[in-house]
N, C-alpha and C positions, 0 to 999 in steps of 0.2 A: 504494500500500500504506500503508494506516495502520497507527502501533504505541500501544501504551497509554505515557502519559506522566503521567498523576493521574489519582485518583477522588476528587473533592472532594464529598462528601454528594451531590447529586441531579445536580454536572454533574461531566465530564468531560474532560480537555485531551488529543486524540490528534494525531500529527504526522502530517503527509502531504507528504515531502519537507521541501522549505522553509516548507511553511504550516501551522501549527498549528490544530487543529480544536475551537472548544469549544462544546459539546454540555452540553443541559440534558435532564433525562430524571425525571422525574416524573409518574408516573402518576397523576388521569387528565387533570389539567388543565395541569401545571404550573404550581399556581398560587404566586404568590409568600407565600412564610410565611418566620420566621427560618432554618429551614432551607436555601431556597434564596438571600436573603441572605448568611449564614454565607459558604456554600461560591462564592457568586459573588463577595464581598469578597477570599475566600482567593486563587479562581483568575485572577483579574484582577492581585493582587499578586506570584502568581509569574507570570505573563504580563511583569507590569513590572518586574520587577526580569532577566527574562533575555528579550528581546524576540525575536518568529520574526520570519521576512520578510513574514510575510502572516498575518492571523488572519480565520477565518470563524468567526463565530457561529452556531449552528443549534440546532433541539431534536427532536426524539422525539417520536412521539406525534400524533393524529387533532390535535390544535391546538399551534400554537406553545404559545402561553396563554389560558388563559381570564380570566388577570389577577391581583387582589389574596386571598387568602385573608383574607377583614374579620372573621375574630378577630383579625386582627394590629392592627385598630384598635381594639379595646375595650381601653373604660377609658384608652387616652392622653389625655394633657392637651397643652395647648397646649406648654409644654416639650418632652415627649416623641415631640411629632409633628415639632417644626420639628430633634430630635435626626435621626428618622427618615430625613428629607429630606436634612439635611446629609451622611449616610453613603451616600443613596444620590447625591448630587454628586459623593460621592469615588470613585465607579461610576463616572460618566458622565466626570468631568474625564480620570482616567485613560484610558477607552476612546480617549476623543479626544488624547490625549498621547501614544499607540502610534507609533514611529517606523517605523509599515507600515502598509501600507495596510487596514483593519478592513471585513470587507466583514459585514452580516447577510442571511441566506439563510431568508425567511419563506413556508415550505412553505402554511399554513392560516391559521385563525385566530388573528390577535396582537391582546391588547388591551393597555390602562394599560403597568406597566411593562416589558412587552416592547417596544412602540411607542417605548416613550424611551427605551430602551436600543438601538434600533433607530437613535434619531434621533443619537444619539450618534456613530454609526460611518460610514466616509466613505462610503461604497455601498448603496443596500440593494436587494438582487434581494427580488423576489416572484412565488409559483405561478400561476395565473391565476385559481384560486380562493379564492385568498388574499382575507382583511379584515382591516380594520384599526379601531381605535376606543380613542381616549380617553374613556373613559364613567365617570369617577370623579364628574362629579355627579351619580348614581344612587345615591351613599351622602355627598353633600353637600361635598366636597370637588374642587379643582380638579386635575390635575395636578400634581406635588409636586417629579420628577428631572427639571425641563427641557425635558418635552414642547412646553408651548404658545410659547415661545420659539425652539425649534427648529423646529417646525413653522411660525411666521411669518418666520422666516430659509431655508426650503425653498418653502411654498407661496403665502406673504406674510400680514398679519396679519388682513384680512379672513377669511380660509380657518381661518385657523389658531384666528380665535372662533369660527369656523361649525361647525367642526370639532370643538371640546372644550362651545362651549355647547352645541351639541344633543345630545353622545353618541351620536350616529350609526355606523352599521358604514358601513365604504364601500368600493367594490373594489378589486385592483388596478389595474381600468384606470384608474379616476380618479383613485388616488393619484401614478400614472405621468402624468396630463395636468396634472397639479400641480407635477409638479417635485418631490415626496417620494420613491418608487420608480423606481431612478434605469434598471432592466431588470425586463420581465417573459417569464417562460417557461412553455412548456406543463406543468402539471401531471406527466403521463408523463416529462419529459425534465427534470422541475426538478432532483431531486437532483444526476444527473449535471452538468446543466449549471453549477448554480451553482456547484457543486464544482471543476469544471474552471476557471471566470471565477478566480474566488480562487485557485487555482492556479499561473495563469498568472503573474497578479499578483505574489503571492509569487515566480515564478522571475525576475523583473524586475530591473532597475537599485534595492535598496532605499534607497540615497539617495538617488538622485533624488525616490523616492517622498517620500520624509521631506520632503524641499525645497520640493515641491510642496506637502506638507502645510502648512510653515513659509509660504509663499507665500501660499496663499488663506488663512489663517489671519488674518493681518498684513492684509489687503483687505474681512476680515469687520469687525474690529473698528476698522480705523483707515482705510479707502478705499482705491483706485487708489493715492493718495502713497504709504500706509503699506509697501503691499505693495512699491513702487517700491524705496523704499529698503531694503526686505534682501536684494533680488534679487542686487547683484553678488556679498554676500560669502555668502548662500547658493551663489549659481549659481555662482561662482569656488573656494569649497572643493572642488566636484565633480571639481574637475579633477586632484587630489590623492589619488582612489578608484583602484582598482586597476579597476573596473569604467569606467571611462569612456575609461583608457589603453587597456584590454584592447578598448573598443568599436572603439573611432577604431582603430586598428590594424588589427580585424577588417573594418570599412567601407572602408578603405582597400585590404584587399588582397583580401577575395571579395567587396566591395558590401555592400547593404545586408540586416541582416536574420539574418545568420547569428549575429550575436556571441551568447554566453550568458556571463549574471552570476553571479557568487557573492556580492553583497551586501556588498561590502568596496570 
């Protein structure tokens, strides 16, 4: 059961149990303009300043996105564009700073900044007729919130020019033989499914999730050592959760499998 939680200009945040749901709903493209800006800026902030167990990204509508609404680029100057980009970093830093697990659920067509909003979050399900496509050099410009970065940190950096120099659509199966699309589902059973995957997540151990975050995080940017060294006192505050006493207790006296978390 979901309930309403905000209506932020074109998205929406509803809670479904433990996992919060945000939904962009823009007819007929979703295309990106100040408007959905604005309200993704807004809903992202109240995301972070009061964090669910689990957040799923989705939207509305025959396509995720169709991409950039390019009156939003007339008339900027070089100032005004490199402003643009830096507010949409403070988009993607924070996706990525969620101490749960961010999964995105791309039903159709995602282009520009859906895709890097996409690349942003730690999971990304896709329908089976799902595309994908950074095609911002069709109005001269490269990716701006972090795509081709991310995209060479998922599919490597070969991929990741092949992938934005050509502006290419491509499907979900090759985005999944890449390492970008981390599940794909049948069309008919995507909603459900992806719903339920994020679900489950969110009903999880949510620090450990966070840990794990802190974990491959530390391995991205500094190696195997990096990551080595914050394992104990990540991995040893765990042991101070109400959810990992409440586990070990539950393993020890029905086996495995049965314990359920509350995120504490």
């Amino acid at each position: 059961m979901s309930s309403g939680a905000g209506i932020l200009g074109p998205w929406a945040i509803t809670q479904d149990g433990p996992l919060a749901v945000l939904t962009i709903d823009k007819p007929p493209l979703n295309l990106f303009d100040r408007d959905v800006e604005q309200g993704l800026h807004a809903a992202v902030e109240q995301l972070s300043a009061a964090p669910p167990r689990g957040l799923l990204v989705r939207a509305e509508g025959r396509v995720w996105t169709g991409g950039v609404d390019v009156n939003l680029f007339a008339g900027l100057d070089p100032e005004g564009g490199a402003q643009l980009w830096e507010r949409g970093f403070d988009l993607v830093r924070k996706l990525e700073d969620m101490p749960c697990p961010v999964i995105f659920a791309a039903h159709a067509l995602c282009l520009t900044w859906g895709l890097e909003i996409a690349l942003a979050c730690d999971l990304l399900l896709a329908a089976e007729s799902a595309q994908f496509g950074l095609v911002e050099t069709r109005v001269g410009l490269t990716p701006s919130m972090g795509g081709p970065q991310r995209m060479a940190e998922r599919a490597g950096p070969a991929r990741a020019r092949h992938f934005v120099m050509t502006g290419g659509l491509f499907d979900a199966a090759t985005m999944e033989s890449w390492g970008v699309v981390t599940s794909v589902y049948p069309d008919a059973e995507f909603e459900e499914r992806s719903r339920a995957f994020a679900r489950e997540l969110a009903e999880g151990p949510t620090r450990a999730h966070a840990a794990t975050k802190s974990i491959v995080r530390a391995q991205k940017e500094g190696g195997a050592g990096a990551a080595d060294a914050i394992v104990p006192a990540e991995s040893g505050a765990l042991f101070a959760t109400e959810d990992l006493q409440n586990a070990v207790r539950s393993f020890l006296a029905d086996g495995p499998g049965k314990a359920t978390f509350e995120g504490r």
